[in-house]
N, C-alpha and C positions, 0 to 999 in steps of 0.2 A: 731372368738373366743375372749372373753373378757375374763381378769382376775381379778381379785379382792383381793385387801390385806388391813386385817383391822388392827388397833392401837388403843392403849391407853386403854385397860383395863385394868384393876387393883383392890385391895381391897381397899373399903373406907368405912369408917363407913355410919354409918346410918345420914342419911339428908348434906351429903358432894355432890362433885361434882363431874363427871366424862364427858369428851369429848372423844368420839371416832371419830375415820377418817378411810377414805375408797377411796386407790386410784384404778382407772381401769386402765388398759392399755389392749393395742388392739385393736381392732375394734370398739374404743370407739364411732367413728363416729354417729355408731347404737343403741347409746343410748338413751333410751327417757325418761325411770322411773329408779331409782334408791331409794331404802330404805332398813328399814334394819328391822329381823326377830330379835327372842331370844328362847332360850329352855332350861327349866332347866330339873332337872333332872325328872321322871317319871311324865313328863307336856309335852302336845302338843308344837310345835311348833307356836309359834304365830306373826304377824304381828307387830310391834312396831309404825313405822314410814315410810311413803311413801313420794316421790316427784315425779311430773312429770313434763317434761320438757314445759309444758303447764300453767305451775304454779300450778297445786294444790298442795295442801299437807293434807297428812292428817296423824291421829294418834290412836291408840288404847284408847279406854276408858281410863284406866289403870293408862294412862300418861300423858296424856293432863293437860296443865298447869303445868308441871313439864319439860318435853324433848323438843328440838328442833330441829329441820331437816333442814338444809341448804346443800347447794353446790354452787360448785363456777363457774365463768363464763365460764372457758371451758369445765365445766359440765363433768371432770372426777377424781373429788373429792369430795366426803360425807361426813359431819360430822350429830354426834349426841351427842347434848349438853344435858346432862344427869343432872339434879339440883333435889333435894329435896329425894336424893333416899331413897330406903325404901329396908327391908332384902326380902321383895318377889319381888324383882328388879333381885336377884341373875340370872345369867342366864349367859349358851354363847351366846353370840350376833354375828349374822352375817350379812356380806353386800349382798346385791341382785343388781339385773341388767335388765332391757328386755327391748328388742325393743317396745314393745307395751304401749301407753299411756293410760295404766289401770291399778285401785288401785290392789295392790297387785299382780301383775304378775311378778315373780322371775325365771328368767330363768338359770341367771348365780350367783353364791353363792363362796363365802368367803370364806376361814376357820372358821373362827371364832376367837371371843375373850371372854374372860372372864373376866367377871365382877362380883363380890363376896363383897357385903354388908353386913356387921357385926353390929350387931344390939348393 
């Protein structure tokens, strides 16, 4: 079992910055992808930002060129470097997890944070 606790969301205005973090603990061992999801209100759930421990990374249309997806060497901490944001940025944001080195495969989830841009 992994777990997952995110930080740092907050309200900023529009074209400010936010960094969120995302530590595991547990069987972090079985980690291979880690990225992070967002959902606002009466909006699917959608993909933000992926990493896998293979190096890819990849990111949502939406935010490329704005966000950035790292972690750190003992690959059980995520950040997402949140720049230029915008009021359709609003959203809870959550961390993801899975053993599998494939875009998008969320097995293990977060709470969540919120993140609330004011235009």
């Amino acid at each position: 079992q992994v777990q997952l606790v995110e930080s740092g969301g907050g309200l900023v205005q529009a074209g400010g910055s936010l960094r969120l973090s995302c530590t595991a603990s547990g069987s972090i061992f079985s980690i291979n992808n880690m990225g992070w999801y967002r959902q606002a209100p009466g909006q699917q759930r959608e993909l933000v930002a992926g990493i896998i421990r293979d190096g890819r990374v990849n990111y949502s249309d939406s935010v490329k060129g704005r966000f950035t997806i790292s972690i750190n060497n003992a690959w059980n901490t995520v950040y997402l470097q949140m720049n230029g944001l915008k009021s359709e940025d609003t959203a809870v944001y959550y961390c993801t997890a899975s053993r599998l080195r494939v875009a998008g495969t969320a097995t293990y989830w977060g709470q969540g944070t919120q993140v609330t841009v004011s235009s």
